[in-house]
N, C-alpha and C positions, 0 to 999 in steps of 0.2 A: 485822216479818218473820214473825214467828208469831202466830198469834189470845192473846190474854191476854196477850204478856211483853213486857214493856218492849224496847225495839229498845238496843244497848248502841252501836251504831253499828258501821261496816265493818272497822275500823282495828285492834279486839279481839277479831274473831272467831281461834278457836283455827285453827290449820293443822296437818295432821299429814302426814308425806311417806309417801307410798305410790305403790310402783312399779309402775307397769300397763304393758299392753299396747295401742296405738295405731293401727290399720289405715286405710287409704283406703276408706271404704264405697263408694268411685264406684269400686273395682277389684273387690266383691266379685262372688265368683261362687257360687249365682246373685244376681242383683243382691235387696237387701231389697225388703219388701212388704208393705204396710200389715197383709196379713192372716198375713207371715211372721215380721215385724219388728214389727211396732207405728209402723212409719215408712219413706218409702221417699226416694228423690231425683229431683228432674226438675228438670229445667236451667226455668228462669221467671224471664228477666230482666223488671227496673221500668222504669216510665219515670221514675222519682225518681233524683234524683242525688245522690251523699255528703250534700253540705251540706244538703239537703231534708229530710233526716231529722231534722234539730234545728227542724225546722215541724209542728208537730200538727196545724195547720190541713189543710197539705200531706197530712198523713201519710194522717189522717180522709178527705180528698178522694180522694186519689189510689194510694195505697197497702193502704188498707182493701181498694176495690174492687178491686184485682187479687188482692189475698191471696183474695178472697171466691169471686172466681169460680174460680180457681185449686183451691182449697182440694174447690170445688162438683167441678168436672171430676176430678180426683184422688181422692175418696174415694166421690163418686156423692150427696153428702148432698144434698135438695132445697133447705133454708137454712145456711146458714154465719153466724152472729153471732158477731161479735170485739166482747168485752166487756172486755178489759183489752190491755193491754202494758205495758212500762218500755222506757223511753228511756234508755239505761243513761249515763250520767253521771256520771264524778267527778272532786275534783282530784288523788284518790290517783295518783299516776305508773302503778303497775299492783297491783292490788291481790293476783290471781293470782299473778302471776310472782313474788314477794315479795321486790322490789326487783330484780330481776334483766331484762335487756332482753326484749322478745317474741321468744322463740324462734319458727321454724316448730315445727311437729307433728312432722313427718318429715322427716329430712337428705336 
């Protein structure tokens, strides 16, 4: 997880509770902006579905290319290369929530 330390695994990482402040960026006003924000939102649905996403094959094939062009249209870059992701997987029930059900975000 970091360059030189040993990975100690998920299960030991330290958690400390701190109480923040949680907003819907798709109410904000004015809406974010890559050149406001550092990031912004637009609706881009996949043609991948839940279970597809546990296919790298799928993912590489069909996925890459829409994040690619997506990614090209939205920021104006002439190449987009996706050189990593994670497939996030585990058997921890939720590692976050630390032990406690998924909450939503917002009641």
């Amino acid at each position: 997880r970091y360059i030189d330390v040993p990975d100690a695994g998920e299960l030991v990482d330290e958690h400390h509770e701190v109480t923040v402040s949680m907003h819907d960026a798709r109410q904000a006003f004015p809406a974010p902006t890559l050149e406001s924000c550092g990031f912004t939102l637009v609706e881009a649905p996949t043609r991948l579905r839940e279970k597809q996403f546990k296919n790298e094959k799928t993912i590489r094939e069909v996925y890459f290319p829409e994040l690619q062009k997506l990614l090209q249209e939205v920021s104006g870059a002439n190449l987009v290369h996706i050189f990593d992701y994670t497939l996030r997987e585990t058997g921890a029930a939720s590692l976050n929530a630390r032990g406690q059900q998924n909450q939503p975000a917002m009641p």
